[in-house]
PyMOL Python script that loads the backbone (N, CA, C, O; Angstrom):
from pymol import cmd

cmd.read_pdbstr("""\
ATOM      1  N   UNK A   1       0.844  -1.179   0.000  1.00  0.00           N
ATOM      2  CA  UNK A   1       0.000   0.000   0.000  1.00  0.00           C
ATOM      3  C   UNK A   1       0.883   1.232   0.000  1.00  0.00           C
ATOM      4  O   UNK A   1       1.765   1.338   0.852  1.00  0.00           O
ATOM      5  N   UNK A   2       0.661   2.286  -1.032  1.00  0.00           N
ATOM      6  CA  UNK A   2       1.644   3.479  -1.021  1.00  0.00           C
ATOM      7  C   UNK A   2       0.408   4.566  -0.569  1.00  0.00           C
ATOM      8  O   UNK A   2      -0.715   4.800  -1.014  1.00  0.00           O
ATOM      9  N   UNK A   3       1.151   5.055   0.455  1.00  0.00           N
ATOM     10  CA  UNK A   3       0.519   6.537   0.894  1.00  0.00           C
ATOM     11  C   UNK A   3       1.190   7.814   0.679  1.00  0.00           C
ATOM     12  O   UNK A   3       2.116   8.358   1.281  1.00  0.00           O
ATOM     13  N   UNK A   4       0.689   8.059  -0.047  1.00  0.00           N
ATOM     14  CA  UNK A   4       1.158   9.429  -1.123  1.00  0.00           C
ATOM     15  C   UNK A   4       1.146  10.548   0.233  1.00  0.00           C
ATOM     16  O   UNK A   4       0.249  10.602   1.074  1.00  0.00           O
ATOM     17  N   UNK A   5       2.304  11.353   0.201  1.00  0.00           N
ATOM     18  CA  UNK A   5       2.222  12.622   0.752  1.00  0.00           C
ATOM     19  C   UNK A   5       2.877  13.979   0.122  1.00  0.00           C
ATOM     20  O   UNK A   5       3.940  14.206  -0.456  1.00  0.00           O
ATOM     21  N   UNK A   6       2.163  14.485   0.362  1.00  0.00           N
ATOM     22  CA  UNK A   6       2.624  16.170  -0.254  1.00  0.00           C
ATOM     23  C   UNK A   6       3.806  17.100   0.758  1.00  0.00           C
ATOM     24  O   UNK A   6       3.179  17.698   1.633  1.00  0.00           O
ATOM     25  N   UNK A   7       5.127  17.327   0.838  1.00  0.00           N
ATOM     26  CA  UNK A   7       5.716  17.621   2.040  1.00  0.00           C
ATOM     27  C   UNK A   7       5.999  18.964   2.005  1.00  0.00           C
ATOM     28  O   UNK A   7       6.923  19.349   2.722  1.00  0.00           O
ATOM     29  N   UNK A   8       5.317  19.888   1.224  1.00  0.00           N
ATOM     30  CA  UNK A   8       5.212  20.837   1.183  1.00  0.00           C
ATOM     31  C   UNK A   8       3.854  21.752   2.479  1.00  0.00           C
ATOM     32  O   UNK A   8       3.609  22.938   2.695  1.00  0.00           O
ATOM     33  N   UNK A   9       3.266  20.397   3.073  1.00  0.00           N
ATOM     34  CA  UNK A   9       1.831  20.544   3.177  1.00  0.00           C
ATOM     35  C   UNK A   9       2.243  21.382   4.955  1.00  0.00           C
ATOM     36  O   UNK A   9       2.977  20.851   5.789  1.00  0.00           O
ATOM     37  N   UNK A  10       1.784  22.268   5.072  1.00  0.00           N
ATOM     38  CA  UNK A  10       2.188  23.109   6.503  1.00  0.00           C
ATOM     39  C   UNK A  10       1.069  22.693   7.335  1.00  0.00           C
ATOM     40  O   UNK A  10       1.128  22.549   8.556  1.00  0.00           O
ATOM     41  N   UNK A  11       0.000  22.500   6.568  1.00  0.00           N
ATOM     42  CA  UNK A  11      -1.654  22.302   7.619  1.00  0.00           C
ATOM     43  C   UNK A  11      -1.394  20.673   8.316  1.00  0.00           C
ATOM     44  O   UNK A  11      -1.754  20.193   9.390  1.00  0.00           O
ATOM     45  N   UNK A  12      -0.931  20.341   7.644  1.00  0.00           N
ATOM     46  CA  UNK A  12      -1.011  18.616   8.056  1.00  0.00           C
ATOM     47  C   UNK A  12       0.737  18.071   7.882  1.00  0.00           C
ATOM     48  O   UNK A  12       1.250  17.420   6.971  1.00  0.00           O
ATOM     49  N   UNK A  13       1.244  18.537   8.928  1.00  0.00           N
ATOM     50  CA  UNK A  13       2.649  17.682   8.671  1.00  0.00           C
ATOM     51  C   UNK A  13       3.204  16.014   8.774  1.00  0.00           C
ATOM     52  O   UNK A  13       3.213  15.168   9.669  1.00  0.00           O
ATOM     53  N   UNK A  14       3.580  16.053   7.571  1.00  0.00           N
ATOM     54  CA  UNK A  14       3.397  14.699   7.481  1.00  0.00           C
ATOM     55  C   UNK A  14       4.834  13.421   8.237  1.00  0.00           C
ATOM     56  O   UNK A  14       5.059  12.216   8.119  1.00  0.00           O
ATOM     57  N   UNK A  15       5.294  14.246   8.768  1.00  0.00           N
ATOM     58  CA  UNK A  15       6.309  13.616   9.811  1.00  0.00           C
ATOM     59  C   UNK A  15       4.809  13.633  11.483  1.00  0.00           C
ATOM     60  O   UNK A  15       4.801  12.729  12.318  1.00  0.00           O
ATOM     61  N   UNK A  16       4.196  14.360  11.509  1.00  0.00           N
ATOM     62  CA  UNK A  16       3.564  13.996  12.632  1.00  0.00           C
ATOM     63  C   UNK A  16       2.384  13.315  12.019  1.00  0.00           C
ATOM     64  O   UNK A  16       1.734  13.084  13.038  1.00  0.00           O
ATOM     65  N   UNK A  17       1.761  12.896  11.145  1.00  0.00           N
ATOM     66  CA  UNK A  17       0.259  12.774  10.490  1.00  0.00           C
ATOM     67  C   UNK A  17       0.832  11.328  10.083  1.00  0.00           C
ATOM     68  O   UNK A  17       1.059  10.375  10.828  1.00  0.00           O
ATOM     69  N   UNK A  18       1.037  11.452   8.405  1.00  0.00           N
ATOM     70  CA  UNK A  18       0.947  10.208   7.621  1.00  0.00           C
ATOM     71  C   UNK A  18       2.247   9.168   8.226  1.00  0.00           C
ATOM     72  O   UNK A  18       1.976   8.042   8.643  1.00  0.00           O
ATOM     73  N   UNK A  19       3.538   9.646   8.215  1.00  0.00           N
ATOM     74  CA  UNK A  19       4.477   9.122   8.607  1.00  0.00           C
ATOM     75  C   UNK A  19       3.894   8.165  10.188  1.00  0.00           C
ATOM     76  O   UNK A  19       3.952   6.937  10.127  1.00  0.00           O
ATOM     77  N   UNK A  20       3.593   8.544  10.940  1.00  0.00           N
ATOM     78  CA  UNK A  20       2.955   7.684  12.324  1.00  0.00           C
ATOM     79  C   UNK A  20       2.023   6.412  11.543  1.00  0.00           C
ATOM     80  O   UNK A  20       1.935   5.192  11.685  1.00  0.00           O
ATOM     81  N   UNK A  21       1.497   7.284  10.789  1.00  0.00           N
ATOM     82  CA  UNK A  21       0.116   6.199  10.520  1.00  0.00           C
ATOM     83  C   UNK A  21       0.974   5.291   9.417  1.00  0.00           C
ATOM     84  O   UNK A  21       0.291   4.288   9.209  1.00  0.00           O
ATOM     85  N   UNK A  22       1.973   5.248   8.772  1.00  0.00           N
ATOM     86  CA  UNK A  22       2.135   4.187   7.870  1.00  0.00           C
ATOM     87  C   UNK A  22       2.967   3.465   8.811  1.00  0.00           C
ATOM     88  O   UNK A  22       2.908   2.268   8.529  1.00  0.00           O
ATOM     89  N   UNK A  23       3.730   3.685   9.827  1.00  0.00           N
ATOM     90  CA  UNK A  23       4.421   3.139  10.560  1.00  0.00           C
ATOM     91  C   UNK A  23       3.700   1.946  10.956  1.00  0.00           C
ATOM     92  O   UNK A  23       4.304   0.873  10.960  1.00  0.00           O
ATOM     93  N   UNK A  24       2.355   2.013  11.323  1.00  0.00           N
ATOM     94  CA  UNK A  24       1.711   0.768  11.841  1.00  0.00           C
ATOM     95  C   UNK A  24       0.903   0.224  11.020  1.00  0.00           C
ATOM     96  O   UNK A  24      -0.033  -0.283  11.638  1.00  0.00           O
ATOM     97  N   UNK A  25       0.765  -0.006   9.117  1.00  0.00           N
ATOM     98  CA  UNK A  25       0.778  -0.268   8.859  1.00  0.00           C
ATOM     99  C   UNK A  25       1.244  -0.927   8.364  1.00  0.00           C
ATOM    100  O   UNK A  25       2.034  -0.403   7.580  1.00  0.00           O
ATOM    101  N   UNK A  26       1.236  -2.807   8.307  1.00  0.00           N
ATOM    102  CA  UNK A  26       1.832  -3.612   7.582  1.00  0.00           C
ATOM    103  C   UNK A  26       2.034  -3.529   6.187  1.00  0.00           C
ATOM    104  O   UNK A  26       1.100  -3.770   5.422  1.00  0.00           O
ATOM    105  N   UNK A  27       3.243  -3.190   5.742  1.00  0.00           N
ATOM    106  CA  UNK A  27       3.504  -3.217   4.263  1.00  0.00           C
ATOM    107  C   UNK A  27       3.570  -1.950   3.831  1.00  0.00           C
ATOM    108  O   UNK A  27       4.264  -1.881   2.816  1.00  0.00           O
ATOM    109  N   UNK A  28       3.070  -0.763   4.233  1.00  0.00           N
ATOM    110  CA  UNK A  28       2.890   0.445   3.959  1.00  0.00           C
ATOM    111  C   UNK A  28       3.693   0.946   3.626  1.00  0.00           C
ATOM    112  O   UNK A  28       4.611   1.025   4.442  1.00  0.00           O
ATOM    113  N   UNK A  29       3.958   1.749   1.975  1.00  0.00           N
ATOM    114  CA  UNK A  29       5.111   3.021   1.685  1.00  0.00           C
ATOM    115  C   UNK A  29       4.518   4.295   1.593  1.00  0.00           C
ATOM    116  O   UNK A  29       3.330   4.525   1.364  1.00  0.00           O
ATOM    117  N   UNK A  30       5.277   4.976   1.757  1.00  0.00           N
ATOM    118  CA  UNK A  30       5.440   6.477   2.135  1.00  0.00           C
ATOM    119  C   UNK A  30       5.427   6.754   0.843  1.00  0.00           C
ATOM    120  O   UNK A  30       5.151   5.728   0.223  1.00  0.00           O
ATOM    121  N   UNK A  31       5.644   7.916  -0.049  1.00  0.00           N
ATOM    122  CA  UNK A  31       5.667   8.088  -1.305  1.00  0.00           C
ATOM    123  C   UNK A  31       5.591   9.811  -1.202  1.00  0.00           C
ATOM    124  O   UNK A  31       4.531  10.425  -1.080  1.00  0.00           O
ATOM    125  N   UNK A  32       6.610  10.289  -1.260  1.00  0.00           N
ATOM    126  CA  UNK A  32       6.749  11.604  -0.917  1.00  0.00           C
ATOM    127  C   UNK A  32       6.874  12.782  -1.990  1.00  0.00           C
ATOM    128  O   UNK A  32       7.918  13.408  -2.174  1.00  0.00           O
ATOM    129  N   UNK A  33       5.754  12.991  -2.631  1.00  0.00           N
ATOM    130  CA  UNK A  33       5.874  14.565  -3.278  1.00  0.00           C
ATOM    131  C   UNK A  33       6.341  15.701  -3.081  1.00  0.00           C
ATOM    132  O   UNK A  33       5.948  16.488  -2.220  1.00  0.00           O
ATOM    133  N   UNK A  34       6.903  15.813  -3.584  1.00  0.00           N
ATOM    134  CA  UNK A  34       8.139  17.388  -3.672  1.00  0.00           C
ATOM    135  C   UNK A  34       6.990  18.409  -4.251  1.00  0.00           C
ATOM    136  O   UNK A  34       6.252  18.158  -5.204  1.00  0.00           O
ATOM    137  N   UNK A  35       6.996  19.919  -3.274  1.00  0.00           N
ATOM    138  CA  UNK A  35       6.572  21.022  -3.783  1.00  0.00           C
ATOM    139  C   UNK A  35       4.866  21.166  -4.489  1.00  0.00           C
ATOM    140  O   UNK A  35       4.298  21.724  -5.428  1.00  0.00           O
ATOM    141  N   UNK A  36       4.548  20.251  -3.321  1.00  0.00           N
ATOM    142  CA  UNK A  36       3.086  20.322  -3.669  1.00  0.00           C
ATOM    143  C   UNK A  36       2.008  20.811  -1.903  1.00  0.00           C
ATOM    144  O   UNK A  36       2.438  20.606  -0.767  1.00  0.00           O
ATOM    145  N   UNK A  37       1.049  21.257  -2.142  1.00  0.00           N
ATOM    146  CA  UNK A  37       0.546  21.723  -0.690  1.00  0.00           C
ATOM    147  C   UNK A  37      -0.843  20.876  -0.555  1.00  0.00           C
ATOM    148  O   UNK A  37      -1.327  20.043  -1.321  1.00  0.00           O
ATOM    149  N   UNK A  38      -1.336  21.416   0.764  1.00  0.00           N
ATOM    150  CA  UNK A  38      -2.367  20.766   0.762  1.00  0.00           C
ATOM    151  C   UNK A  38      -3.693  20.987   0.078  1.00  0.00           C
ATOM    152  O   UNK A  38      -4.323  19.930   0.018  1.00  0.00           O
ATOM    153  N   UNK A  39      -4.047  21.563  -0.223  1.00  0.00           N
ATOM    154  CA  UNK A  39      -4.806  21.581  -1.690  1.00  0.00           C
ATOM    155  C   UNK A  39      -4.380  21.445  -2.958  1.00  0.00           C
ATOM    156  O   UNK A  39      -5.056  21.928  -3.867  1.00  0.00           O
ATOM    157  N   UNK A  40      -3.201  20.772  -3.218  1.00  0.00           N
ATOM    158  CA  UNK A  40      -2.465  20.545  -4.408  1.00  0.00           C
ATOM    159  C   UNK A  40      -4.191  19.728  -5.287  1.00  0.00           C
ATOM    160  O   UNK A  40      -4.705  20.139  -6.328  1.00  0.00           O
ATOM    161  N   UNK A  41      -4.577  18.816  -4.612  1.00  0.00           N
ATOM    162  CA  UNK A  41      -5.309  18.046  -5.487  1.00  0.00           C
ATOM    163  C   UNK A  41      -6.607  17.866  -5.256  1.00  0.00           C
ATOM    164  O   UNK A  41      -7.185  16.784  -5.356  1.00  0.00           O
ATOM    165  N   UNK A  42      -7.067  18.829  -4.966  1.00  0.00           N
ATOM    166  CA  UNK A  42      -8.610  19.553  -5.269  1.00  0.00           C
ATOM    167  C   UNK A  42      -8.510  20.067  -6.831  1.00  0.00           C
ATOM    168  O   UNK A  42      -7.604  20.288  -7.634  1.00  0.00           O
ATOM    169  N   UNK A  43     -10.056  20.140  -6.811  1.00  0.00           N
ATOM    170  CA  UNK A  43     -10.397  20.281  -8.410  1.00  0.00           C
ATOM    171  C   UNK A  43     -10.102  21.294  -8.735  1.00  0.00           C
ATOM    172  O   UNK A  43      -9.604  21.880  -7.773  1.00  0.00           O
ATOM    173  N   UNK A  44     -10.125  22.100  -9.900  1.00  0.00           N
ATOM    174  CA  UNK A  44      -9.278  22.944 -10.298  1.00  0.00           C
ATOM    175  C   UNK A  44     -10.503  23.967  -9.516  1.00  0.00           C
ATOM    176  O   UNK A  44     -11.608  23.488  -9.260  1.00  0.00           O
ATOM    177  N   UNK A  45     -10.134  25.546  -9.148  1.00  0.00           N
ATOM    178  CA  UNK A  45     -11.106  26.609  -8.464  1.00  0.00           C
ATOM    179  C   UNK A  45     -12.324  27.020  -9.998  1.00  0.00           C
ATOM    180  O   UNK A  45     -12.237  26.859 -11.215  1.00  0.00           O
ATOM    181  N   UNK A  46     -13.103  27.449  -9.302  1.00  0.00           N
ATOM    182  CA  UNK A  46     -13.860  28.298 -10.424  1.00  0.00           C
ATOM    183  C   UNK A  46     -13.472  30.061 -10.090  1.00  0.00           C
ATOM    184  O   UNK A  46     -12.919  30.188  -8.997  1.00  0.00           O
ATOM    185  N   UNK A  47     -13.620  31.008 -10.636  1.00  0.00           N
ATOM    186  CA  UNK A  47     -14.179  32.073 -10.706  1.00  0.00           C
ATOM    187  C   UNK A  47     -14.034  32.492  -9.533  1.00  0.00           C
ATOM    188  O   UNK A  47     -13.055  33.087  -9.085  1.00  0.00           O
ATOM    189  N   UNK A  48     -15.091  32.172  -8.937  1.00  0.00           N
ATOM    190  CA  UNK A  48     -15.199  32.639  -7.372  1.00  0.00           C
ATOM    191  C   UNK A  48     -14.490  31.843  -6.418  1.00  0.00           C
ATOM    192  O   UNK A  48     -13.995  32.368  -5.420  1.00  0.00           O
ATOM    193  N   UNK A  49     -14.404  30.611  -6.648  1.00  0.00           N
ATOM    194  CA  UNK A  49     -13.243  29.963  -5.766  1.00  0.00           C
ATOM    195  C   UNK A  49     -11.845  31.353  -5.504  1.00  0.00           C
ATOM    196  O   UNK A  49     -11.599  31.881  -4.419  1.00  0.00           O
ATOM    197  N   UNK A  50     -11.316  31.579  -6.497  1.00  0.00           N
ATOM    198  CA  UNK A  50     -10.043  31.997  -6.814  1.00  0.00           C
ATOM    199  C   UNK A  50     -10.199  33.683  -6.048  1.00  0.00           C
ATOM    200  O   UNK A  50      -9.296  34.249  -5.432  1.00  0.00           O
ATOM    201  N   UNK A  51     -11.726  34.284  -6.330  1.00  0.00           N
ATOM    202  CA  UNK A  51     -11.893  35.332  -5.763  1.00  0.00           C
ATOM    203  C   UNK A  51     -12.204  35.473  -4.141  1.00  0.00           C
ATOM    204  O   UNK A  51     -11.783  36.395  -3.442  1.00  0.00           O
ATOM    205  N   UNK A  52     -12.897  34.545  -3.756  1.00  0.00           N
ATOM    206  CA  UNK A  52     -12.931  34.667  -2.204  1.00  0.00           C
ATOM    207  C   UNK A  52     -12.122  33.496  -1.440  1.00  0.00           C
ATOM    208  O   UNK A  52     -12.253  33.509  -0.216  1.00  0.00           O
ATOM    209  N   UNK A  53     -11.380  32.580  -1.939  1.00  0.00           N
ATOM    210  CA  UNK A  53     -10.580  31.778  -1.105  1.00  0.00           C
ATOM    211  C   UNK A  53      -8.910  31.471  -2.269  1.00  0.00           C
ATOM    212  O   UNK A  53      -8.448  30.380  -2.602  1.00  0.00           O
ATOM    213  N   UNK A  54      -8.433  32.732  -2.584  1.00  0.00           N
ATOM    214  CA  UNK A  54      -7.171  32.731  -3.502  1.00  0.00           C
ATOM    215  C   UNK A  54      -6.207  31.963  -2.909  1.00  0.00           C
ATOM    216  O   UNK A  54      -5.147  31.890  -3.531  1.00  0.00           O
ATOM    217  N   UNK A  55      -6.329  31.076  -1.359  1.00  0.00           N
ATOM    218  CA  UNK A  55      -4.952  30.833  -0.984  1.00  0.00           C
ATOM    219  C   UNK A  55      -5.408  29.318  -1.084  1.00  0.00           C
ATOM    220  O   UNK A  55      -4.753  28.544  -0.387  1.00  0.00           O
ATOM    221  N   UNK A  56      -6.398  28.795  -1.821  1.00  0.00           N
ATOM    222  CA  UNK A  56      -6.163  27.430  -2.402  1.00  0.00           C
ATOM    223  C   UNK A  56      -6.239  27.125  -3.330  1.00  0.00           C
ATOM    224  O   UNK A  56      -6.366  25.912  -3.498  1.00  0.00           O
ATOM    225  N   UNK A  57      -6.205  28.179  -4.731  1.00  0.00           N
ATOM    226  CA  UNK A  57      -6.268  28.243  -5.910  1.00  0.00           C
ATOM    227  C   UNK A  57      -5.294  28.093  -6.060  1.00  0.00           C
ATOM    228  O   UNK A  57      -5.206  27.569  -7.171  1.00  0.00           O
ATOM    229  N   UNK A  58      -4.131  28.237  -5.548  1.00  0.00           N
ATOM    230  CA  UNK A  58      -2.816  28.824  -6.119  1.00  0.00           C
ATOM    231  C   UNK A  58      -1.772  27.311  -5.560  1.00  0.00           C
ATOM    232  O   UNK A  58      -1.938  26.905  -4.409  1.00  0.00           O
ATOM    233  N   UNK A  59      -0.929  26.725  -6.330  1.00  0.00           N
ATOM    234  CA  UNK A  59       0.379  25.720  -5.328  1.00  0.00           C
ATOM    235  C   UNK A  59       1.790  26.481  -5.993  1.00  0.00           C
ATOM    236  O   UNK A  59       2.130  26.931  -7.087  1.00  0.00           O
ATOM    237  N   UNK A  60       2.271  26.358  -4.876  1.00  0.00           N
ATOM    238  CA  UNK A  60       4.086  27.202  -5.016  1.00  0.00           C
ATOM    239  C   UNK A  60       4.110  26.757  -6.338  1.00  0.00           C
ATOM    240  O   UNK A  60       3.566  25.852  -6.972  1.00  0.00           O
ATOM    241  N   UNK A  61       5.326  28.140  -6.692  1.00  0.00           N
ATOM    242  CA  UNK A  61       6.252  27.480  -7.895  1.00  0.00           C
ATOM    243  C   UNK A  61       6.678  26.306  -8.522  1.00  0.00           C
ATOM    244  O   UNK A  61       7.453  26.362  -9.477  1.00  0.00           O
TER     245      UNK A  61
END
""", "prot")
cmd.dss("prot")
cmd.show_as("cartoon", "prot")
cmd.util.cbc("prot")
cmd.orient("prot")
């Protein structure tokens, strides 16, 4: 089982979050994305997404 993480992600750090939880999973990999946040993979914003909540429209450089 691979558990994808984003380590860019500040809301949910994944040395305290996913990392614990794959630990006690049998068989479990880690699978670590570079430079992605935590809304990296929400659907793309509409219109107004982008106008009243711009700080999840947007992932770093």
């Amino acid at each position: 089982m691979k558990i994808t993480i984003d380590t860019a992600d500040q809301q949910a750090l994944y040395k305290l979050n996913a990392k614990p939880v794959a630990s006690v999973i049998p068989g479990a990999e880690l699978q670590l994305l570079r430079d992605v946040v935590h809304y990296t993979f929400l659907a793309s914003c509409s219109f107004r997404g982008r106008l009243f909540a711009p700080e999840i429209c947007t992932d770093p450089d």
